[in-house]
C-alpha positions in Angstrom: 0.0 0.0 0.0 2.6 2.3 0.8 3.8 2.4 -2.8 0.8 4.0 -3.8 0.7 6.5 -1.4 3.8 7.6 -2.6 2.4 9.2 -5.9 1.4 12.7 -5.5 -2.3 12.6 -6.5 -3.2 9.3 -4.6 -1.7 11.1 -1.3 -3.2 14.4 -2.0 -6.9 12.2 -2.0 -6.2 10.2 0.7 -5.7 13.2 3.1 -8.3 15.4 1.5 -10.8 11.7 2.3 -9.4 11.8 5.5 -9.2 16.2 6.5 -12.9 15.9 5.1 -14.9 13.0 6.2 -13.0 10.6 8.1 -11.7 13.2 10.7 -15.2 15.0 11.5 -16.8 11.8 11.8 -14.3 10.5 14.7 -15.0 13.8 16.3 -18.5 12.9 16.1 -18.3 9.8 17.7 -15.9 11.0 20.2 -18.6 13.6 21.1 -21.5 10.9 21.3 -19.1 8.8 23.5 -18.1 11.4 25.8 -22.1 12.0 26.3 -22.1 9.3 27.7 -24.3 7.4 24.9 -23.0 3.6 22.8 -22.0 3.7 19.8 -24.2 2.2 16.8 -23.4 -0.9 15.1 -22.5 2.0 12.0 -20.5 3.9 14.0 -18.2 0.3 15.2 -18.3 -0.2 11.4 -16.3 2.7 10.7 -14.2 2.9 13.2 -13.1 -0.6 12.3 -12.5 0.3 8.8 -10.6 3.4 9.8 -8.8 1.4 12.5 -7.4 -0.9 10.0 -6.9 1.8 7.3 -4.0 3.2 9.8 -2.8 0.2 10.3 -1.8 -0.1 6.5 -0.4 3.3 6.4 2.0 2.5 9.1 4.8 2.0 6.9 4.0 5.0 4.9 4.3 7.4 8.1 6.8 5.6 9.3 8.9 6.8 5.9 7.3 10.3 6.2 7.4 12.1 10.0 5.4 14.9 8.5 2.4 12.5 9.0 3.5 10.9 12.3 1.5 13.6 14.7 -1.9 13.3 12.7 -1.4 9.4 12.8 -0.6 9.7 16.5 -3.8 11.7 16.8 -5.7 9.3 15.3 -4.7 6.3 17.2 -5.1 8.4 20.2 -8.9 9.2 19.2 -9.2 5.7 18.4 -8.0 4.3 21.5 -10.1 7.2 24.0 -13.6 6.1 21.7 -13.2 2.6 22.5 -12.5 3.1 26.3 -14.7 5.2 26.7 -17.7 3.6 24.6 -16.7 0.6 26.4 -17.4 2.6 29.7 -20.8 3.6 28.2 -21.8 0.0 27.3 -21.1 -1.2 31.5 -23.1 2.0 33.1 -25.8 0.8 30.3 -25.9 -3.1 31.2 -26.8 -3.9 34.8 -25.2 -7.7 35.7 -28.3 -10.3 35.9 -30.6 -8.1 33.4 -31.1 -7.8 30.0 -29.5 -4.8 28.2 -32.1 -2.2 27.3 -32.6 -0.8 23.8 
């Protein structure tokens, strides 16, 4: 994957993806979770797919620091939504009763 990063134009789109619908859509979440209210089977989707879409750029920032603090930020979002959704999900589910909807 990292080869094709490496052109110009595929780059450019990947971060203009990202600046413009990837990154306010994390925020989103993070601002639902932080609310206090679970995330949506969508919303696990996504993460999931953007989750693993940094994983396959690893190389690529590792080759190009100029990306590292955005990729940190990232993971760092990452990680914070699942704790904290996680949290959510607990205060949510009472042991011995059935979740509620």
């Amino acid at each position: 994957m990292s080869t094709g990063l490496e052109q110009a134009g595929v780059l450019a789109v990947v971060m203009q993806r990202f600046e413009k619908q990837r990154l306010p859509r994390i925020l989103d979440i993070k601002a639902l979770v932080d609310r206090g209210e679970t995330l949506s089977n969508l919303d696990i989707e996504f993460l999931e797919e953007v989750f693993e879409d940094t994983q396959d750029y690893q190389p690529f920032v590792d080759k190009h620091p100029e990306f590292q603090q955005l990729y940190a930020r990232v993971a760092h979002l990452y990680n914070e939504i699942a704790s904290e959704a996680l949290d959510n999900e607990k205060q949510i589910h009472i042991p011995g009763q059935p979740a509620s909807s």
